[in-house]
KOLDRENZA-940442 format. One record per atom (N, C-alpha, C): x, y, z; residue in one letter. Coordinates in steps of 0.02 Angstrom, whole numbers, plus 32768, in hexadecimal, padded with zeros to 4 digits. Layout:
XYZa
...
END
This chain:
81578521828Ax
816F850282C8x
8173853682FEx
817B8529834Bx
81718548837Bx
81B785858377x
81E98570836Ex
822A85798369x
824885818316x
826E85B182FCx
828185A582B9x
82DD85B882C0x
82F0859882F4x
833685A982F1x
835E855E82D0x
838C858282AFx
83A985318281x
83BC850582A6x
83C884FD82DCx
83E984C382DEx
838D849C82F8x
835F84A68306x
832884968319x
8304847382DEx
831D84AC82ADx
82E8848F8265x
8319845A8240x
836B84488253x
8381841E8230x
837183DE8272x
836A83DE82A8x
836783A982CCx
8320839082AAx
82E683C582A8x
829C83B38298x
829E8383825Cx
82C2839B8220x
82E9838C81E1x
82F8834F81E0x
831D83438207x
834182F68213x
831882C58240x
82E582DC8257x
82C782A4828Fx
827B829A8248x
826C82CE8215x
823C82AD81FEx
8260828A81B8x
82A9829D81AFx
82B782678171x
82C1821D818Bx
82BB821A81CCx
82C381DB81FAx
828281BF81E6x
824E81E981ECx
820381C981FAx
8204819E81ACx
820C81DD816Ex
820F81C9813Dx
822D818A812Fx
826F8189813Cx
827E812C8134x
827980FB8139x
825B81138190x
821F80CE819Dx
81DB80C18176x
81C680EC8141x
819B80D18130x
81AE80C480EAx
81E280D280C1x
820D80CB809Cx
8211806F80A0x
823A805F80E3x
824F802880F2x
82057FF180F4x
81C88012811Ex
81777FF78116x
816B7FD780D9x
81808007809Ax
815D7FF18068x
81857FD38038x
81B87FD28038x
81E97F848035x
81DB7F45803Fx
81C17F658077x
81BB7F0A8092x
817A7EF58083x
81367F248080x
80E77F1B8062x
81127F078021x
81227F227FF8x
812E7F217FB4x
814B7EE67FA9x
81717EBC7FCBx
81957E947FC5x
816C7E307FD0x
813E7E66800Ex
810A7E1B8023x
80D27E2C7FE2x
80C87E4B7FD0x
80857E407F9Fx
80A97E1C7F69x
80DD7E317F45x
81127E2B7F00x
81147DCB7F1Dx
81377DBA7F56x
81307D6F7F69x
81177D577F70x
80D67D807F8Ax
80977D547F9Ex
80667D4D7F57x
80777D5D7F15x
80687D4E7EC8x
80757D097EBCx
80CD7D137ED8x
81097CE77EC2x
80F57C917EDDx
80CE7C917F2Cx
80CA7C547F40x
80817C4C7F16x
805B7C677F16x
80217C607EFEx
80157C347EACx
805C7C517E93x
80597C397E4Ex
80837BFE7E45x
80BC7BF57E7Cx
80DE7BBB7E72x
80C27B797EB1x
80AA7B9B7EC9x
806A7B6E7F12x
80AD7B5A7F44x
80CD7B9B7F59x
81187BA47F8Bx
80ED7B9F7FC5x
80E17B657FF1x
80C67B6D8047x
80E67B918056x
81327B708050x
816A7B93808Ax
817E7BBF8088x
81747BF1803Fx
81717C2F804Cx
813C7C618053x
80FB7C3C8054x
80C97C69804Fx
80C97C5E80A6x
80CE7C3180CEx
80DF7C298110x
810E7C6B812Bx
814E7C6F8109x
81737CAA810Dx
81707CE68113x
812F7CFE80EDx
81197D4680E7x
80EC7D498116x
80BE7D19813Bx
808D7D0D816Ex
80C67D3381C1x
810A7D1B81BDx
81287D2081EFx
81517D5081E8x
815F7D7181ACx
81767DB0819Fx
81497DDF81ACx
810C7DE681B4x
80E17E1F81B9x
80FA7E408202x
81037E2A822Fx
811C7E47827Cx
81537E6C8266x
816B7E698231x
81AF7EB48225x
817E7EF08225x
81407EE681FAx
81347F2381E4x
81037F2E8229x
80FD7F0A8244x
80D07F2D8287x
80F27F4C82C3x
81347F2782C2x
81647F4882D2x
81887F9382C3x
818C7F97828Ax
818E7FD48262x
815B80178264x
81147FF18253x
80F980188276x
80EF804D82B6x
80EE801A82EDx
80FF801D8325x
8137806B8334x
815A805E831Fx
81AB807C8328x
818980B082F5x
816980C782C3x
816180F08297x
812C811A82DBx
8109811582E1x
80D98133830Bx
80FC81518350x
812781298362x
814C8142839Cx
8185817583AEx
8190816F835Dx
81CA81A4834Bx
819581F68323x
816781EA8310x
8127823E82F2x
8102823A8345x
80F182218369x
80D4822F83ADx
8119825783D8x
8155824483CDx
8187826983F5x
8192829F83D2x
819B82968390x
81AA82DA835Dx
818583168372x
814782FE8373x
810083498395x
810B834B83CAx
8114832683F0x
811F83428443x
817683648443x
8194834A8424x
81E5837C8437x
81E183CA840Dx
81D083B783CEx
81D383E3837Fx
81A584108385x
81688403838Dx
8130842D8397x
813384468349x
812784218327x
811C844182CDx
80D4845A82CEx
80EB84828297x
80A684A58283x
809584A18233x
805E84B2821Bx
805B84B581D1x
8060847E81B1x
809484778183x
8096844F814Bx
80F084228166x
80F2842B81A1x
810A840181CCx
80FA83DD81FDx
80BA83EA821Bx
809A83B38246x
807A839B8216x
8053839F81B9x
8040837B81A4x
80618349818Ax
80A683408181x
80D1831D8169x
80DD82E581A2x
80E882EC81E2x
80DC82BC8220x
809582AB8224x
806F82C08224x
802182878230x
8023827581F4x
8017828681B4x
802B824E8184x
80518219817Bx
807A821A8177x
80B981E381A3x
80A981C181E5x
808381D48214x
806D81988244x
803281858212x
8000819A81E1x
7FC2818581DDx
7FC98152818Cx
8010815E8178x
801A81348143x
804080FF8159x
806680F1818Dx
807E80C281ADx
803E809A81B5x
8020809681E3x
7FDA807A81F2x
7FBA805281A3x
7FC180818175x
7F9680778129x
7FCF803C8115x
800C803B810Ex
8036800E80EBx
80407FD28120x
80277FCE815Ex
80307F9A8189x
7FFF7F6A8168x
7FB47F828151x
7F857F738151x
7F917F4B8102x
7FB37F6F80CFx
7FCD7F5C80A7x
7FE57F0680A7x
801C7F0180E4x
803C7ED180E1x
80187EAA8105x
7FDF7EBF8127x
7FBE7E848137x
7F877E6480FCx
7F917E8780D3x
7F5E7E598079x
7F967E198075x
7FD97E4A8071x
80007E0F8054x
80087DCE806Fx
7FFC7DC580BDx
7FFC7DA380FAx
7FA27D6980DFx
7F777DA580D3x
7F3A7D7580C3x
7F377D49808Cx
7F5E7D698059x
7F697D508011x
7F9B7D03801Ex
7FCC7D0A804Bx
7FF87CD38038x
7FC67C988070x
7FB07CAB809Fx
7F997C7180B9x
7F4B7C4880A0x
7F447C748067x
7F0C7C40803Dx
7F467C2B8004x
7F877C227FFFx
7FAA7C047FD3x
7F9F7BC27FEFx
7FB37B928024x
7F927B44802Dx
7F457B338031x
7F1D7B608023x
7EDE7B4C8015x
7ECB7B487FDAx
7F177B547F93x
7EF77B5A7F58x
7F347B1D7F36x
7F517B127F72x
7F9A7ACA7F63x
7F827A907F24x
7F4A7A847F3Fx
7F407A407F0Bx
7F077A3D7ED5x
7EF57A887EC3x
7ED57AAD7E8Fx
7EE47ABA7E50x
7EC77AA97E2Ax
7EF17A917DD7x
7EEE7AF87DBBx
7F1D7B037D86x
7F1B7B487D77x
7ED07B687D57x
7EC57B907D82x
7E847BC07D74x
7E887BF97D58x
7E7A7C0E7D15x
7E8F7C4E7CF2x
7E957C867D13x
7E707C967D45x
7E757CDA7D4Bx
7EC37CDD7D86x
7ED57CA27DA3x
7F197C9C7DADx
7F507CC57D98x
7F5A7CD37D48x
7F827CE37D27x
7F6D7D3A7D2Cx
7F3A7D457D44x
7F3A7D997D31x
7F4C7DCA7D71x
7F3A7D837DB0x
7F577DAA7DDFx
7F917DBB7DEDx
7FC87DB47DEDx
801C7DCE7DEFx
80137E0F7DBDx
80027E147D81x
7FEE7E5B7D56x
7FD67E837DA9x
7F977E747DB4x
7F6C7EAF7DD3x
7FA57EB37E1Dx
7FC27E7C7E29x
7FEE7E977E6Cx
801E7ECC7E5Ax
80347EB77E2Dx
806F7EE37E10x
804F7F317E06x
802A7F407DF0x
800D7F7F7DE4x
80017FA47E30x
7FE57F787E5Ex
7FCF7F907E9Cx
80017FAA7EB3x
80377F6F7EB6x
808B7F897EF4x
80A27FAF7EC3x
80A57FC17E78x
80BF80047E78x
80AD80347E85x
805D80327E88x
804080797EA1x
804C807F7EDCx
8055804B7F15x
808380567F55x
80BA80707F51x
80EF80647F17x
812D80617F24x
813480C17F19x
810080C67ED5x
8117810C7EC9x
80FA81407EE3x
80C6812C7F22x
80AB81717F58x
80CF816D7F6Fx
80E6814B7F8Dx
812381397FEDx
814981637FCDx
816D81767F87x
819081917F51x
818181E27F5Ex
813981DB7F47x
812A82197F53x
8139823F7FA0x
811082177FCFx
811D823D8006x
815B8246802Fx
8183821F8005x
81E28236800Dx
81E7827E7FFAx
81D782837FBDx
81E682BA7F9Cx
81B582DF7F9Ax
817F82E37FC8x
814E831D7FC6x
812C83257F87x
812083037F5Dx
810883187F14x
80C182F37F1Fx
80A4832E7F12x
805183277F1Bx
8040831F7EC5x
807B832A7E9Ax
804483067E54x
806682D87E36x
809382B37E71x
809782627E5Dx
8073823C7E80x
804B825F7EBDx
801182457EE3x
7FD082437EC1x
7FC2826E7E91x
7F8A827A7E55x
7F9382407E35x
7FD082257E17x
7FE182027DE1x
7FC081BD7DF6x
7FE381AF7E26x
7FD181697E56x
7F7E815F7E61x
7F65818F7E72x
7F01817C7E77x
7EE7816A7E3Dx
7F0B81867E08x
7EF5817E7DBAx
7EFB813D7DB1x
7F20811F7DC4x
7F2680D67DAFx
7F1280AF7DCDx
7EEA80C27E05x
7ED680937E1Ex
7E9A807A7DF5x
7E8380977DC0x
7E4880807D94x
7E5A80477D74x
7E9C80327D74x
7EB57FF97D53x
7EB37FB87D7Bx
7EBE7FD27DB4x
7EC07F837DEAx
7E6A7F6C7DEDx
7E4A7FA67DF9x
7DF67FA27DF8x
7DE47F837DC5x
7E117F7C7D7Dx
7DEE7F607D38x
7E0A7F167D4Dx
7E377EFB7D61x
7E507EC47D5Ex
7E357EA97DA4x
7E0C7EBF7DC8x
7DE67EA47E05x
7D9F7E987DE7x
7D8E7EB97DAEx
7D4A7EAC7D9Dx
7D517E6F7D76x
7D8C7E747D45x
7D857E497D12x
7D937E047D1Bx
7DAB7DF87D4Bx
7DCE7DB47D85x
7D777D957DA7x
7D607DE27DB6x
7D357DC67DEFx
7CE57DA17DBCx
7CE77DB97D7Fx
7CB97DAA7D52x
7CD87D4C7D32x
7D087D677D18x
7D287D217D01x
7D277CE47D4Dx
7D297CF27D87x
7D2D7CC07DBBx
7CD57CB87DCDx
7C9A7CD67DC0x
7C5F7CC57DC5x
7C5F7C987D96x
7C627CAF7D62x
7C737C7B7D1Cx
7C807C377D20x
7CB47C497D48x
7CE47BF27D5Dx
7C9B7BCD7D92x
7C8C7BF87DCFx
7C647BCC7DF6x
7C267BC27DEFx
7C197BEE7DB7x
7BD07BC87D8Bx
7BD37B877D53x
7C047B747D43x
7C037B587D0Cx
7C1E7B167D35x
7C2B7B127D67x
7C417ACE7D9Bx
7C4D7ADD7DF0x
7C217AC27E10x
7C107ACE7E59x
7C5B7ACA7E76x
7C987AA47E59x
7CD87A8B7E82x
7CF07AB57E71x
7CEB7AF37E4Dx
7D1F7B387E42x
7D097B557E6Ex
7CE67B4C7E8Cx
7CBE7B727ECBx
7CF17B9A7EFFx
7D117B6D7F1Ex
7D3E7B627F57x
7D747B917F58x
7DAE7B787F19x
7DCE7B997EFAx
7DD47BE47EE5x
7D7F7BDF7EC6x
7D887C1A7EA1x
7D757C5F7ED4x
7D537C387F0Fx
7D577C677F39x
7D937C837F49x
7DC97C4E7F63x
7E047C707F8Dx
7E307CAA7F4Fx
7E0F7C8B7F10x
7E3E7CC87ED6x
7E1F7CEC7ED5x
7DD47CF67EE8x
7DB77D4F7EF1x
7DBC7D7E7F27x
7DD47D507F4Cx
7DF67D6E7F95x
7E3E7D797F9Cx
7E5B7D5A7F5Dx
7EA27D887F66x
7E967DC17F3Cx
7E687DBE7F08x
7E777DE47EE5x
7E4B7E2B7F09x
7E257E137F19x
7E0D7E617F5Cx
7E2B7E8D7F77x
7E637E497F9Ax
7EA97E797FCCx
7EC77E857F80x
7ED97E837F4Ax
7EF67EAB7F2Fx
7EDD7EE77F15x
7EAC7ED87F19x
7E7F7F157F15x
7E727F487F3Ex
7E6C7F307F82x
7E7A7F5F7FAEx
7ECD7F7E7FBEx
7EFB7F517FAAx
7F4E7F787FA6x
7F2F7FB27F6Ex
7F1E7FC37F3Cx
7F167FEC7EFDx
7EDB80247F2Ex
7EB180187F4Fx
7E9480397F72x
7EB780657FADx
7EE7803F7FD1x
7F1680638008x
7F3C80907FF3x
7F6080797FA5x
7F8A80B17F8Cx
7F6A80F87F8Cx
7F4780E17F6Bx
7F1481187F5Dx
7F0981467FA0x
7EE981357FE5x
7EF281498008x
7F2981738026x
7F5C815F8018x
7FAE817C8030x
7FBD81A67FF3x
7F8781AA7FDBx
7F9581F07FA7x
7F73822D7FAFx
7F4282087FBBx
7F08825C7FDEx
7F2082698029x
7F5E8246804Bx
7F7482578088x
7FBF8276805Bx
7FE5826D8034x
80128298800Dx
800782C97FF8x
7FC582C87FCDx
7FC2830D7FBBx
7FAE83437FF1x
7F8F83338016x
7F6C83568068x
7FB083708082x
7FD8833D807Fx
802F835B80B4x
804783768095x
8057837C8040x
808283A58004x
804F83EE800Ax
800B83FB801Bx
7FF084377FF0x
7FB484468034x
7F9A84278052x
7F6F8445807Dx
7F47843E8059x
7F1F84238031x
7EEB8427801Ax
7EDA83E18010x
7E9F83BE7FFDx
7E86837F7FF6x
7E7B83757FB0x
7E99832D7FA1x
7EA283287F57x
7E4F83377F43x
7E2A83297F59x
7DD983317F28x
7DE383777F10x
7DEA83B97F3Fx
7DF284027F47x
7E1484147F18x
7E5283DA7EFCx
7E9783F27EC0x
7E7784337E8Fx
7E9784597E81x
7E79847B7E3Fx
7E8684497E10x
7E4584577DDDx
7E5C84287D95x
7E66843D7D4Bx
7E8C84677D60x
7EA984B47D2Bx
7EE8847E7D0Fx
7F09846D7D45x
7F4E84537D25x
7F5884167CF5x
7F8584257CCCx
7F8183FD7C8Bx
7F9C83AE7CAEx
7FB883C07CE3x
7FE983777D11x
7FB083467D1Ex
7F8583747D3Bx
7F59834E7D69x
7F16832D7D35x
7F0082EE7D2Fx
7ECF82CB7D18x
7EA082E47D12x
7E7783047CE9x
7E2483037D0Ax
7DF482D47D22x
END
């Protein structure tokens, strides 16, 4: 930083555990519309898959206010190092988890296009693959609380799991619309949620190679792969 006198580095201190909560608070609420937007999907809830459609303006809101508070931080703070990487990460993962909550936003409003649709197997596997995704959300945002670049490792690793349950959905739903033209319709709007859940398992991932970048200066591809922690 420009300045290293304490009361400078505890103000700096306190304006980025601010940033931190807002995105803390971001992925609460992503985590919360994907987890519901399962919930209407499987019980065919309009009125709450309607709900999460009109909840998404928190997190753009949030956003918003996240970006406005790391744009003032660099212009007052003037960080340097492995403190201005901790503020542009934090505006650039704000942005990533907005984007998040807008899957959950796409997901619930093909919930009344699937209202009067009798149960389709691969139905049942999606809440599994959501669940896997928003924890790998839940436990970077985790990470980049706590700076830990090899719980940010941990999280990319798994994303090979949401990828298996996007293939195996997306094979079983050709299946369905070859074997009868009227699964057609349907089985589209379930390969299109299951995409955006695929892409939530993809974003995480992203906000991890932006964790490990802010924890270490280096880019997760670059990691050494000496350490017994880290995956090969």
């Amino acid at each position: 930083m420009a300045t290293t006198s304490g009361h400078t580095l505890k103000a700096f201190d306190e304006d980025l555990d601010r940033l931190r909560a807002l995105i803390s608070q971001m992925g609460g609420l992503a985590e919360h519309a994907i987890r519901e937007s399962m919930r209407c999907l499987i019980q065919r809830d309009l009125e709450g898959a309607e709900k999460i459609v009109e909840n998404d303006k928190k997190l753009d809101a949030l956003e918003i206010e996240t970006e406005r508070r790391a744009v003032q931080l660099i212009a007052l703070r003037a960080p340097m190092a492995g403190d201005l990487r901790d503020v542009v990460a934090a505006m650039k993962i704000s942005s990533v988890v907005e984007r998040i909550g807008d899957y959950a936003k796409n997901i619930s409003k093909r919930v009344p296009l699937l209202d009067n649709v009798g149960n389709i197997e691969p139905i049942s596997l999606l809440p599994e693959m959501a669940r896997i995704a928003t924890g790998m959300v839940h436990d970077v945002l985790n990470a980049f609380v706590q700076r830990d670049a090899e719980a940010a490792v941990r999280v990319v690793e798994r994303d090979a799991a949401v990828d298996d349950f996007y293939n195996s959905i997306f094979r079983t739903l050709l299946t369905f619309m070859m074997e009868d033209p009227h699964n057609i319709g349907p089985s589209t709007h379930l390969l299109f949620i299951a995409k955006n859940i695929e892409r939530v398992g993809d974003h995480a991932t992203n906000i991890a190679e932006m964790v490990y970048y802010a924890a270490t200066g280096q880019h997760l591809a670059d990691r050494p792969r000496g350490s017994s922690s880290i995956g090969a």
